[in-house]
N, C-alpha and C positions, 0 to 999 in steps of 0.2 A: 254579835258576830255570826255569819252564814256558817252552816251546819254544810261541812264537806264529808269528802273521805276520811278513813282513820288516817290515814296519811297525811292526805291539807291538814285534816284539825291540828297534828304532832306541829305541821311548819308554823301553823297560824300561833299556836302557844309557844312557840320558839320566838318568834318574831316578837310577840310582844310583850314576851319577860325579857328581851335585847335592848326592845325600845327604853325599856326602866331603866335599864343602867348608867347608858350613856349615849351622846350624839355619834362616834364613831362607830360603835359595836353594830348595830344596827347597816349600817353600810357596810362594813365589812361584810358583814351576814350576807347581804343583798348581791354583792360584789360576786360570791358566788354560787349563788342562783341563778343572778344575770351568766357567768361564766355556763355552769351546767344549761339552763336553758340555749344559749348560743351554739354548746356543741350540737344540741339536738336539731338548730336549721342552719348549720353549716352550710347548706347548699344555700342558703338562701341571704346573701352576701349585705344583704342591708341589713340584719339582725344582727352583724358585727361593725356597723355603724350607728350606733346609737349616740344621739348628741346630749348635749348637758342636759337641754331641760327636759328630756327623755330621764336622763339619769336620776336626776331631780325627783321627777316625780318618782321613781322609784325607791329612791330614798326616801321620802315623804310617805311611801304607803306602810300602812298599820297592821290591816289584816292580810295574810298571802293568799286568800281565798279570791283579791280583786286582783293579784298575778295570774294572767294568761297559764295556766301548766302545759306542759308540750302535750301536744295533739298525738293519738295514736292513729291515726290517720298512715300515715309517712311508713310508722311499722305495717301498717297491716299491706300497703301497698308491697312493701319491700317482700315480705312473706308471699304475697300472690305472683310477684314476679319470680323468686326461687321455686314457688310450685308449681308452674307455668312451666320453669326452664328444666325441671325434675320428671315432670309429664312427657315435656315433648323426650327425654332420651330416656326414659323408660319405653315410650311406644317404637323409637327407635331401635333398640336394644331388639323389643321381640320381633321386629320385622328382619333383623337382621338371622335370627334364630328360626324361625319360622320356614322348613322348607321351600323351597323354588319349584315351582311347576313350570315349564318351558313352554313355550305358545302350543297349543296343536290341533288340529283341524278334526270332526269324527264325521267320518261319511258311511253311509249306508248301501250298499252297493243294489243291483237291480237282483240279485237272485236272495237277500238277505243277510251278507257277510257285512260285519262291521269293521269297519278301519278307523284305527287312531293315526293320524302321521303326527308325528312331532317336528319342531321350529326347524326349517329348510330343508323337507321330505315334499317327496315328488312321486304322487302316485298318477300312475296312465292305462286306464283297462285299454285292456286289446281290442282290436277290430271285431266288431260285432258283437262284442261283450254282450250277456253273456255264453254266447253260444258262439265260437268255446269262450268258457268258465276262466279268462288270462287274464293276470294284469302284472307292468310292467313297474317295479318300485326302484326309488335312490333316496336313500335315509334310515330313520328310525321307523321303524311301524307294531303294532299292536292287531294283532288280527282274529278275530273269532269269528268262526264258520256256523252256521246253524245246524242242526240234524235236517233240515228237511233240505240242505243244498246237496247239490252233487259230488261238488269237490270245488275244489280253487286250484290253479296251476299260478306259480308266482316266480316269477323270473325278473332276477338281479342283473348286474354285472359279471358276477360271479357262480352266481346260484341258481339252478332249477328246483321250485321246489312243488311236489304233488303235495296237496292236502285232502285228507281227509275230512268228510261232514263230522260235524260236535267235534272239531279243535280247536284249541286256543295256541296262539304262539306268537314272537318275538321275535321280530327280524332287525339287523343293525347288519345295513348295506349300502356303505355310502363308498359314492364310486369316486372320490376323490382318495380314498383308503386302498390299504393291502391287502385287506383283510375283512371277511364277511363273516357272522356268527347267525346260527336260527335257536330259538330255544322254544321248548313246548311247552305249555303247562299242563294240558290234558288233549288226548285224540293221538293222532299217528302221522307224520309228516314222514316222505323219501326224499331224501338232500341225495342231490346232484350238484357234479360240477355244468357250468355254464360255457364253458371254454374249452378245448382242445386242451387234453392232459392225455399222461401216459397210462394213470391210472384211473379208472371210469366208474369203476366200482361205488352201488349207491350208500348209504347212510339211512338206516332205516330209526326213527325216532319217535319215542314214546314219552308218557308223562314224565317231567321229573328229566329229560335229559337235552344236550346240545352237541351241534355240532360248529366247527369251525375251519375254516378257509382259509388259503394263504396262498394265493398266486406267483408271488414272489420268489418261495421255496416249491410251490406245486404241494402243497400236503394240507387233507384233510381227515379233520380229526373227531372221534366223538368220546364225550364225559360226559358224569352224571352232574346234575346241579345241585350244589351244596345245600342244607336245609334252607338257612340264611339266605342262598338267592333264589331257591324256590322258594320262600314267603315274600320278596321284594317284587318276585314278578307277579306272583299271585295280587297282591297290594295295588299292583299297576295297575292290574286291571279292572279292580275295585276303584280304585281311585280315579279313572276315566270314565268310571259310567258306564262299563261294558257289562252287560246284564247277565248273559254267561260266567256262569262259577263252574269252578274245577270240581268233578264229582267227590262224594266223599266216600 
């Protein structure tokens, strides 16, 4: 008798102290093997057509070691298909998690100022840029001036605004909006209104604070920026590549 697993050898000595006893025991035995084998290729619809002299011969065999045992094949595929489909929505899962960075453009301007515009920002230097030091924006922007530039003048929809050489700042002025905000992270920016108002008076701003517009009501306003969004702006600007850091 073939020398199997501890397993075969238990069937193989089952079978053939079955065979001693009697001619049905033995088939019966067989009866389900054949059964348990068949669930295992359920899928495979001719293994539950087996004809007599299939059966026959199976009834006829002595040792179970010359039974086919089911292939672990079938499992191991089925295992690679569950971690396959356990894969793809785990990478799912952190893509969903994974902050969003929105499209954005970084241009470098002729005098040294860097511009981030963000996904459907519309930056236009002025006539003879840089002399005068103008450019005209609609959108999102991220702006850091160098020490060795003169200044930037930036003009919204809404906003006039003088800058300061070594500032960094944050403008969200999009002219399909009410409302225009600038925020600094470091240097000195004077916010003006852009439009005929009653009141004209400027907004002078320093690290750490913002101002904000509202054409709608005519009222602008200045706060200070909470720790929380002076680290997210700070972060921003980290996070785009813009080489300027806030002094410490």
């Amino acid at each position: 008798m073939r020398v199997g697993t501890p397993w075969t050898s238990y069937l193989n000595r089952s079978v053939n102290l079955s065979a001693t006893l009697s001619v049905a025991t033995p088939s019966i035995f067989l009866l389900t093997v054949d059964r348990r084998y068949c669930k295992r290729k359920k899928r495979d619809q001719s293994a539950l057509a087996l004809n007599q002299s299939e059966f026959s011969q199976l009834c006829g065999m002595v040792c179970m070691s010359d039974y086919p045992l089911p292939s672990v094949r079938s499992t191991s595929k089925r295992f690679g298909y569950v971690a396959s489909i356990v894969t793809v929505i785990v990478c799912f899962a952190v893509w969903l998690l994974l902050p969003v960075r929105p499209n954005f453009q970084k241009t470098l301007l002729a005098e040294g100022t860097t511009v981030v515009s963000l996904s459907g920002s519309k930056l236009e230097p002025g006539l003879g840029f840089p002399h005068p030091p103008l450019i005209h924006v609609d959108g999102e922007f991220l702006i850091a001036v160098p020490e060795s530039a003169v200044g930037l003048t930036i003009e919204s929809r809404l906003f006039k605004l003088s800058v300061d050489s070594k500032t960094a700042l944050r403008i969200v002025a999009r002219s399909r909006e009410a409302g225009e905000q600038v925020q600094v992270l470091y240097g000195h920016v004077t916010v003006a209104k852009n439009y005929q108002s009653s009141s004209t008076a400027p907004d002078q701003l320093g690290a750490g604070e913002i101002s904000m517009v509202n054409r709608s009501i005519d009222l602008m306003e200045k706060e200070t920026l909470k720790p929380a969004e002076l680290h997210a702006l700070r972060e921003a600007f980290r996070g785009y590549g813009i080489v300027q850091t806030a002094p410490t």
